[in-house]
PDB file of N, CA, C and O in Angstrom:
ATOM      1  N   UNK A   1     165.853 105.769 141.062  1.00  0.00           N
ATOM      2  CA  UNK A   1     165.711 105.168 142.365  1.00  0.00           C
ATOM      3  C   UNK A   1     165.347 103.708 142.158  1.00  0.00           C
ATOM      4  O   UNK A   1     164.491 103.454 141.310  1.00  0.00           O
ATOM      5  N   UNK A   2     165.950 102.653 142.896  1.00  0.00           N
ATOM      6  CA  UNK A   2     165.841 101.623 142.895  1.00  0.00           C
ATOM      7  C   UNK A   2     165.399 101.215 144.473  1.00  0.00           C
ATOM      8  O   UNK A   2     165.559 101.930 145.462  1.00  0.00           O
ATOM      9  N   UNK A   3     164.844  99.969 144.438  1.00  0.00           N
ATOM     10  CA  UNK A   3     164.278  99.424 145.913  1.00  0.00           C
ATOM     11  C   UNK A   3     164.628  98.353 145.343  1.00  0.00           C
ATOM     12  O   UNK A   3     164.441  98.255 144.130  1.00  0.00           O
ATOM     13  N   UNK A   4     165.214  97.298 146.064  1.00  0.00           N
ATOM     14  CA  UNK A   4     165.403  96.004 145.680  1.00  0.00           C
ATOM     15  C   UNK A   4     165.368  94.760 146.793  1.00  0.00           C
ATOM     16  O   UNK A   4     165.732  94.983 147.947  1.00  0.00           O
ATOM     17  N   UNK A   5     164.970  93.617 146.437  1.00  0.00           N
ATOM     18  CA  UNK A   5     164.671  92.497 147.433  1.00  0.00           C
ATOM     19  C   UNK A   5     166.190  91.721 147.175  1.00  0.00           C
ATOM     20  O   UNK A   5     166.599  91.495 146.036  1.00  0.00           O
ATOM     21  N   UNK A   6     166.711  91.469 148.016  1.00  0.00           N
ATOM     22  CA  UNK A   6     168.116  91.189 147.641  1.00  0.00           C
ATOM     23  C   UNK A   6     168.184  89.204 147.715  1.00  0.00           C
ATOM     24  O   UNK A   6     167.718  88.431 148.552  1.00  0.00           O
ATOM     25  N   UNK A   7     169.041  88.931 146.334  1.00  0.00           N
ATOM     26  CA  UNK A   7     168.809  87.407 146.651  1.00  0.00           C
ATOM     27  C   UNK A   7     167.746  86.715 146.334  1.00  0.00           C
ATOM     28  O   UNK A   7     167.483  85.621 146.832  1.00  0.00           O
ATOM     29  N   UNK A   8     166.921  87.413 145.317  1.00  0.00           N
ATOM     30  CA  UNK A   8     165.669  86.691 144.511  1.00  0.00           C
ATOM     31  C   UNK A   8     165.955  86.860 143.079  1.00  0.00           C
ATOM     32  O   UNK A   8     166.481  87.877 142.627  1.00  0.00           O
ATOM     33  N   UNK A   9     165.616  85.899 142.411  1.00  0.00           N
ATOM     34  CA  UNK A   9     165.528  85.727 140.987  1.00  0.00           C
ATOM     35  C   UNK A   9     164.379  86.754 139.815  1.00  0.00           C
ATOM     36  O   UNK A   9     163.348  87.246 140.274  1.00  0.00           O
ATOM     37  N   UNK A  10     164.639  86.879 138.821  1.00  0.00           N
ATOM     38  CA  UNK A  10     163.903  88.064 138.542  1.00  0.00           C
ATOM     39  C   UNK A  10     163.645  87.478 137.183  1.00  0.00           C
ATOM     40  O   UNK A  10     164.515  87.625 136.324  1.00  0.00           O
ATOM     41  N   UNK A  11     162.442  86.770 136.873  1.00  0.00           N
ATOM     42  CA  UNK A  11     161.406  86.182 136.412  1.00  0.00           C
ATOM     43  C   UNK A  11     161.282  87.054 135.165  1.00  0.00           C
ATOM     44  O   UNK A  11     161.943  86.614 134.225  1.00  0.00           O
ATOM     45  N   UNK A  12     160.684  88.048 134.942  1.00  0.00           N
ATOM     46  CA  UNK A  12     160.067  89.006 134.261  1.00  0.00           C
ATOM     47  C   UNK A  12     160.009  90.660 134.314  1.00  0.00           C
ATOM     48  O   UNK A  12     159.695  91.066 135.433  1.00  0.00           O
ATOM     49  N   UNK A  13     160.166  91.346 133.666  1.00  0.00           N
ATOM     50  CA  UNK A  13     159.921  93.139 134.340  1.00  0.00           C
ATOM     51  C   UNK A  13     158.901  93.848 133.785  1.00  0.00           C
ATOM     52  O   UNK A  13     158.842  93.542 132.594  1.00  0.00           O
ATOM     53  N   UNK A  14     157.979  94.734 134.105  1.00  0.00           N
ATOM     54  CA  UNK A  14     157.113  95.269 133.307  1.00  0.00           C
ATOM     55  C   UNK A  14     157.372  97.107 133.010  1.00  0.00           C
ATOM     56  O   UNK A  14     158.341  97.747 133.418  1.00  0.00           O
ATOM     57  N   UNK A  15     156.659  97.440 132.514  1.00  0.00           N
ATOM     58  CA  UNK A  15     156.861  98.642 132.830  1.00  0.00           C
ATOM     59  C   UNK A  15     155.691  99.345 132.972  1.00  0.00           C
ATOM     60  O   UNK A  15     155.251 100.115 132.119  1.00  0.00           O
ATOM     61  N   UNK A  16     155.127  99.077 134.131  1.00  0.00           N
ATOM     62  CA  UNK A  16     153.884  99.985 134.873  1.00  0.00           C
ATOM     63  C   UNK A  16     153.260 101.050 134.650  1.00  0.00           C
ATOM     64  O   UNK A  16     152.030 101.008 134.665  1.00  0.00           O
ATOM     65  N   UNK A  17     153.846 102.110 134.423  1.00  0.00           N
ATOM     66  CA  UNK A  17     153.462 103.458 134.392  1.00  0.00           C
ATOM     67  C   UNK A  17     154.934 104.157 133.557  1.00  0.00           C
ATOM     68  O   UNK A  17     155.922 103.424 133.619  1.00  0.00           O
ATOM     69  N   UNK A  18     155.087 105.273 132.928  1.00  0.00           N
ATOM     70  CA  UNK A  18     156.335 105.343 132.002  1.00  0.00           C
ATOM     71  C   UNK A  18     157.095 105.886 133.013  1.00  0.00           C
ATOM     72  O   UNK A  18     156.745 106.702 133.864  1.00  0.00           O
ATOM     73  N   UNK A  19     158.671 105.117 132.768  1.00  0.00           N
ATOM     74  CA  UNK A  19     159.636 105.346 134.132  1.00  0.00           C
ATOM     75  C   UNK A  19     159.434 104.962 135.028  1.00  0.00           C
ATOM     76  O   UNK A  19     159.762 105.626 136.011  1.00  0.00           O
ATOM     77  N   UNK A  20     158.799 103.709 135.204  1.00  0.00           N
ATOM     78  CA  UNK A  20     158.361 102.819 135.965  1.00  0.00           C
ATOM     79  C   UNK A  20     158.342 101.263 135.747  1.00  0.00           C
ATOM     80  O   UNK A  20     157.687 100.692 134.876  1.00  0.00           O
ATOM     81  N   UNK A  21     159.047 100.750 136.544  1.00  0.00           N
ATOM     82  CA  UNK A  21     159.608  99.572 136.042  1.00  0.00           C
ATOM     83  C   UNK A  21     159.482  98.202 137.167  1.00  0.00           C
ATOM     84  O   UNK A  21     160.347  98.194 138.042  1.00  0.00           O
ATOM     85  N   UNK A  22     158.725  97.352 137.182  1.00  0.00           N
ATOM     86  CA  UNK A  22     158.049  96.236 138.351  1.00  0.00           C
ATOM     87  C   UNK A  22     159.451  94.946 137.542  1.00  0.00           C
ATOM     88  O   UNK A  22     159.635  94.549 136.391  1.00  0.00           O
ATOM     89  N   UNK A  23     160.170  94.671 138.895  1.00  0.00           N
ATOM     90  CA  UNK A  23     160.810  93.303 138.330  1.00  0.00           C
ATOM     91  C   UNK A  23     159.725  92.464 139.388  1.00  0.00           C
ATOM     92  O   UNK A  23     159.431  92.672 140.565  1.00  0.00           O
ATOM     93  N   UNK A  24     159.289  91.451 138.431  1.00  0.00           N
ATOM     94  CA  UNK A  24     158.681  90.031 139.080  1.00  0.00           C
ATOM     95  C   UNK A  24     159.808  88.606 139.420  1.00  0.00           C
ATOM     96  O   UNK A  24     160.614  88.020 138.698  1.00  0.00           O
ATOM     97  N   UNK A  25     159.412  88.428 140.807  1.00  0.00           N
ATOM     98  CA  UNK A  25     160.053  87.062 140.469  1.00  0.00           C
ATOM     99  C   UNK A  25     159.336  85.590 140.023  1.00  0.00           C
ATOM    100  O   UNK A  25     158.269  85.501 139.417  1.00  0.00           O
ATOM    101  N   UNK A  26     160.080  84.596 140.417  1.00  0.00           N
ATOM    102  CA  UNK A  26     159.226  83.452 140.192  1.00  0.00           C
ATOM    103  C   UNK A  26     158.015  82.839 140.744  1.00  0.00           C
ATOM    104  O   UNK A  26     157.298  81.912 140.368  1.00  0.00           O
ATOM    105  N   UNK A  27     157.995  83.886 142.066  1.00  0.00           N
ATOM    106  CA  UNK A  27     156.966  83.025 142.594  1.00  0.00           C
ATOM    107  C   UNK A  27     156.214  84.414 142.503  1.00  0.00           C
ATOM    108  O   UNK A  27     156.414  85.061 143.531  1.00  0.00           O
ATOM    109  N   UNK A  28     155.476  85.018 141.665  1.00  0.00           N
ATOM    110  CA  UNK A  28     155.052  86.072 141.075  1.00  0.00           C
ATOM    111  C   UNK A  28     155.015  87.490 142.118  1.00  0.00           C
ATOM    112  O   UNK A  28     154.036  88.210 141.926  1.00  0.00           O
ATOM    113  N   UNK A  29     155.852  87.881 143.043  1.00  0.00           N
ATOM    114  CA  UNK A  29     156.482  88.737 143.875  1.00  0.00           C
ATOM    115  C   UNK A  29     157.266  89.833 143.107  1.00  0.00           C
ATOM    116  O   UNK A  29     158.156  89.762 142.260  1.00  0.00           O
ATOM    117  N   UNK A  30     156.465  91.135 143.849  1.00  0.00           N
ATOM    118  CA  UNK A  30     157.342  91.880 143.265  1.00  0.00           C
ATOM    119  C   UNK A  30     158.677  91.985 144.151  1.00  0.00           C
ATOM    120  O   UNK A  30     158.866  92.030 145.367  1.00  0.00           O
ATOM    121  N   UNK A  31     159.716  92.008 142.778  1.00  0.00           N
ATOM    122  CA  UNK A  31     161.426  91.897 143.836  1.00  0.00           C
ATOM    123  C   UNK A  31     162.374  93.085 144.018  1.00  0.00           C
ATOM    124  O   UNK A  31     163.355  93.287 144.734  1.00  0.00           O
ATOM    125  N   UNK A  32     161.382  94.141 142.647  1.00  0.00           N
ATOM    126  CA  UNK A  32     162.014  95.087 142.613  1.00  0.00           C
ATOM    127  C   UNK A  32     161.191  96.457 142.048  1.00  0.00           C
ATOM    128  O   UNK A  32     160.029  96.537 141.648  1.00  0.00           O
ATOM    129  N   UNK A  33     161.898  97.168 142.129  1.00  0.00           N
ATOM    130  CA  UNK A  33     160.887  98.409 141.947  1.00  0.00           C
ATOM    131  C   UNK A  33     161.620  99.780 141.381  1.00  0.00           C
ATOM    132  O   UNK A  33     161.919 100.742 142.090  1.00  0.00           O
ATOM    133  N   UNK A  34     161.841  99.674 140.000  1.00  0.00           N
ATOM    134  CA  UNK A  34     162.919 100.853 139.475  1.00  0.00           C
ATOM    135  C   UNK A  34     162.005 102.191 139.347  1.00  0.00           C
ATOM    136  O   UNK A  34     160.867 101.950 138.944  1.00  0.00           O
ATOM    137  N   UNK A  35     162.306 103.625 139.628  1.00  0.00           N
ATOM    138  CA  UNK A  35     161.844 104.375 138.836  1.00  0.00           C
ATOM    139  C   UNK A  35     163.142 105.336 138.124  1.00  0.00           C
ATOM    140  O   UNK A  35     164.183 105.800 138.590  1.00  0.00           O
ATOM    141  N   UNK A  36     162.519 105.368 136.795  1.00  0.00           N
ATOM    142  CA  UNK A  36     163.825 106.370 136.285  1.00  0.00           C
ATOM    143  C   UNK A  36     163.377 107.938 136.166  1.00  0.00           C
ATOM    144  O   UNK A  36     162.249 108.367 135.924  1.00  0.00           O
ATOM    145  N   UNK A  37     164.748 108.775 136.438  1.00  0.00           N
ATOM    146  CA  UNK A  37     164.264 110.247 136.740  1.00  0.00           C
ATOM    147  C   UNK A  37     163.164 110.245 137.921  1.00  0.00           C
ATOM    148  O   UNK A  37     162.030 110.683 137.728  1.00  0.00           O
ATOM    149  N   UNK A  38     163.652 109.640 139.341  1.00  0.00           N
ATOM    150  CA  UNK A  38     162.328 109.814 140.072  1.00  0.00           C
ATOM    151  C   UNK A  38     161.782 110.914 140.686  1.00  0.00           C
ATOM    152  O   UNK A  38     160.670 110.946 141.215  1.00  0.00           O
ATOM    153  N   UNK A  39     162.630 111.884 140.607  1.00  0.00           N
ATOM    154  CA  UNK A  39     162.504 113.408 141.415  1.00  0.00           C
ATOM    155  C   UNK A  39     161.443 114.199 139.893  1.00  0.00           C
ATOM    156  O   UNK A  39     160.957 115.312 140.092  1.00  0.00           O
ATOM    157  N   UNK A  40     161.246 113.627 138.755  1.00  0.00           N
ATOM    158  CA  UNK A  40     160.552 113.735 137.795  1.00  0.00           C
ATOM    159  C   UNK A  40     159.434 113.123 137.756  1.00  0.00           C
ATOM    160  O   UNK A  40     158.550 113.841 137.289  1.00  0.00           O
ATOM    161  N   UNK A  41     158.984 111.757 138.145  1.00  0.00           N
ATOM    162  CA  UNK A  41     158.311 110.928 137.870  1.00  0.00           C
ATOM    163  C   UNK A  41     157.208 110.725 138.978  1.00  0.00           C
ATOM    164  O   UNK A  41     156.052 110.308 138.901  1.00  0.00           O
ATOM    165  N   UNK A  42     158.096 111.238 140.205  1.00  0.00           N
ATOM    166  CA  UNK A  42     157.180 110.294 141.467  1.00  0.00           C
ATOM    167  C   UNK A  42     155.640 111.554 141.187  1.00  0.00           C
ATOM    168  O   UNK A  42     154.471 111.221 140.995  1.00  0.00           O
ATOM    169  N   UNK A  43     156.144 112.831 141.252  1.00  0.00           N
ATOM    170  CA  UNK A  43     155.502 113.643 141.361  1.00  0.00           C
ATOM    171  C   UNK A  43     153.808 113.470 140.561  1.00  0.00           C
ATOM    172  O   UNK A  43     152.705 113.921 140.867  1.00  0.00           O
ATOM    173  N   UNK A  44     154.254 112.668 139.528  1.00  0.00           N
ATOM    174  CA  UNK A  44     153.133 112.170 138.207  1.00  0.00           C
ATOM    175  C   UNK A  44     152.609 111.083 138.390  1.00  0.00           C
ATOM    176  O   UNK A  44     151.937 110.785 137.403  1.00  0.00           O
ATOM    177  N   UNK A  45     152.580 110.376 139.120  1.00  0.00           N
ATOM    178  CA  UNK A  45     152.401 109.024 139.170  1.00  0.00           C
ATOM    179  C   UNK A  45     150.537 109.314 140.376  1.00  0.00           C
ATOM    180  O   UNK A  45     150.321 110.253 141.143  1.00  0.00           O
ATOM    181  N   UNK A  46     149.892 108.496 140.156  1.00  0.00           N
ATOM    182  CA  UNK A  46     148.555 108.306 140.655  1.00  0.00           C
ATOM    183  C   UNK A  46     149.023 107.665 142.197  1.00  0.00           C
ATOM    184  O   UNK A  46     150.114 107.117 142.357  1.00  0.00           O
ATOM    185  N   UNK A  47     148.156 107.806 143.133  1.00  0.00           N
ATOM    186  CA  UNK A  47     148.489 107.617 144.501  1.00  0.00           C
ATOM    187  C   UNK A  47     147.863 106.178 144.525  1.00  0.00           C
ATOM    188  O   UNK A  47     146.765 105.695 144.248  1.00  0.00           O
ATOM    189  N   UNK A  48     149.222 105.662 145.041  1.00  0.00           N
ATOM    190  CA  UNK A  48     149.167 103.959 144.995  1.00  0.00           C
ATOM    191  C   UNK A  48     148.971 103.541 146.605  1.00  0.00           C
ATOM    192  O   UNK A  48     149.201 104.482 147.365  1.00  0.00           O
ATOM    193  N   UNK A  49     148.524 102.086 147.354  1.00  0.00           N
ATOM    194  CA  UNK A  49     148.709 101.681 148.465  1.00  0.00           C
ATOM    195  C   UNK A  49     149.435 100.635 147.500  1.00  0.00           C
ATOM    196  O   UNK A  49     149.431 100.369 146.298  1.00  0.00           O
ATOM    197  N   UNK A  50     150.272 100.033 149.059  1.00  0.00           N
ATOM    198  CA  UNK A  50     151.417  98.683 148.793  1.00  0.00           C
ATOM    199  C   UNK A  50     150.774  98.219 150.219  1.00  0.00           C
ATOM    200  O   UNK A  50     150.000  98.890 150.902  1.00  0.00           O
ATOM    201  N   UNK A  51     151.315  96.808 150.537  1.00  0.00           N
ATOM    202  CA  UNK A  51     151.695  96.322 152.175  1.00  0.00           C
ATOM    203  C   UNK A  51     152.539  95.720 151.763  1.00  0.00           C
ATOM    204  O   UNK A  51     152.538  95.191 150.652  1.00  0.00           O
ATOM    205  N   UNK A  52     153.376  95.680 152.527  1.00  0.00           N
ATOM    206  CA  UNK A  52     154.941  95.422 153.032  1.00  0.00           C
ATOM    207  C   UNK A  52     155.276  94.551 153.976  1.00  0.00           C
ATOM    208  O   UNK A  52     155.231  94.934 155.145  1.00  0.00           O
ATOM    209  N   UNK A  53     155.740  93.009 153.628  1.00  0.00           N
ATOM    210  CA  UNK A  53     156.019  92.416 155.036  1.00  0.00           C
ATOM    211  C   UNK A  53     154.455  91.691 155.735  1.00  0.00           C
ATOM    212  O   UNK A  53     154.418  91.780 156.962  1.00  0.00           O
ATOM    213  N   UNK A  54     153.354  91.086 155.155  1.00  0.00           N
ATOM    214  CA  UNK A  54     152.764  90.653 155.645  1.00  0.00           C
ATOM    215  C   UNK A  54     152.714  88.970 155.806  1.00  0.00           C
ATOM    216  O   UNK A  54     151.855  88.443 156.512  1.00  0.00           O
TER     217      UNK A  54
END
């Protein structure tokens, strides 16, 4: 599963948590948000907050 900010430059990527993948852009924003195997992964992952759009 991918989420993506469309039309931003992609600076750097990390990899967060395993199968988990943060693209940064330049102005240190996250632009993107991969997970691989997510019907595997989401299930494992620690309960995160985000805000969106502020």
């Amino acid at each position: 599963m991918t989420i993506t900010q469309p039309e931003t430059a992609i600076k750097e990527s990390d990899e967060v948590y395993p199968g988990v993948i943060l693209d940064i852009g330049y102005d240190c924003d996250i632009v993107r948000v991969e997970i691989l195997s997510a019907s595997k992964v989401v299930s494992k992952l620690p309960e995160t907050q985000a805000v969106v759009g502020e």
